[in-house]
C-alpha positions in Angstrom: 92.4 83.5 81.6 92.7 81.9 84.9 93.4 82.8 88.2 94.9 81.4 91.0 95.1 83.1 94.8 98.4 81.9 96.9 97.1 80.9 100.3 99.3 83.9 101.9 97.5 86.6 99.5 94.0 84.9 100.5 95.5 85.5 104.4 96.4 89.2 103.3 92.9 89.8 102.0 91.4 88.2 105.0 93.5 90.8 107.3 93.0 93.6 105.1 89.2 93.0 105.8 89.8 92.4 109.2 91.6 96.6 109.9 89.2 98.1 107.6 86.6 96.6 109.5 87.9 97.7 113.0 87.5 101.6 112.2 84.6 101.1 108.8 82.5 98.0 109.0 80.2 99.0 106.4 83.4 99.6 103.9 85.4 96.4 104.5 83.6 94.2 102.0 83.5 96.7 99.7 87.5 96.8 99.8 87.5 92.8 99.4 85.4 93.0 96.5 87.4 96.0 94.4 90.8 94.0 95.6 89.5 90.5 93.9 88.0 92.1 90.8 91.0 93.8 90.0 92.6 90.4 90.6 90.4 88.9 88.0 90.9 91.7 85.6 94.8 90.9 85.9 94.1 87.6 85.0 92.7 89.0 81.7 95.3 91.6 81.0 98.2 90.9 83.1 100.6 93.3 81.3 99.1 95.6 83.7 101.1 95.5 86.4 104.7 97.1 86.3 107.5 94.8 86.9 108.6 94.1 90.7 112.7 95.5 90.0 114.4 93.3 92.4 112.9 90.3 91.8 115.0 87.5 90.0 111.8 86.0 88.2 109.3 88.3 86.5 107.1 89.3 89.4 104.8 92.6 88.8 102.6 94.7 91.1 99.5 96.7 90.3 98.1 99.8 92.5 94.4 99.3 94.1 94.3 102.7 96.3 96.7 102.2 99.1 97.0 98.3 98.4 99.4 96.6 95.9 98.3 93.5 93.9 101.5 91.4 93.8 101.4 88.6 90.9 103.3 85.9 88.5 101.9 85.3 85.1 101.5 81.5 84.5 104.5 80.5 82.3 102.0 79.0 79.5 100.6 82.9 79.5 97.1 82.0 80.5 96.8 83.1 83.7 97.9 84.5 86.7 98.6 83.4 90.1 98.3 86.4 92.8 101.6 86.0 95.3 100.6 88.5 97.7 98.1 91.7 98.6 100.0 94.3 100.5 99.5 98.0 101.8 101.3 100.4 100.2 103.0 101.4 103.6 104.7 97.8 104.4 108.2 97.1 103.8 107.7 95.5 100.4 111.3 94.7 99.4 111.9 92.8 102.8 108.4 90.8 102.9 108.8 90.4 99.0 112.7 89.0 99.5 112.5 85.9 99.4 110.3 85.5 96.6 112.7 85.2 93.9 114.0 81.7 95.7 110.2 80.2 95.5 109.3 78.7 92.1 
């Protein structure tokens, strides 16, 4: 399986590492590293996730702790392309919105 990180979600990791950083240095790479091996593990099994509900096109998110793994399976099924890595705690149906526009 293949997978594919949307410039946005590589942003969203980047800031991710950047607060867990400002409080626990020594944790912040740690975080990056659990986030992108569960990204590859959704690549493999990416009926994982639970479907995003108001979404248009099949968009599905998968817990990491407080963080959610947003993702699209490739249409040919043989990967996945990760949209977006959010906290738990963000408005999720407004920064997700306008995703079922994009192709």
């Amino acid at each position: 399986m293949a997978l594919q990180v949307s410039l946005i979600a590589q942003r969203d990791l980047a800031g991710i590492r950047r607060f867990i950083a400002q409080d626990q240095p020594q944790n912040a790479d740690a975080w990056i590293v659990r986030l992108l091996a569960t990204c590859k593990r959704l690549a493999l099994f990416p009926d994982l996730g639970q479907p995003v509900a108001f979404i248009a096109r099949p968009v599905f998110c998968f817990p990491v702790g407080r963080y959610l793994v947003i993702y699209r399976k490739w249409e040919d099924g043989r990967g996945v392309v990760i949209l977006r890595v959010l906290h738990s705690a963000q408005n999720i149906q407004r920064i997700l919105g306008g995703l079922s526009d994009e192709s």
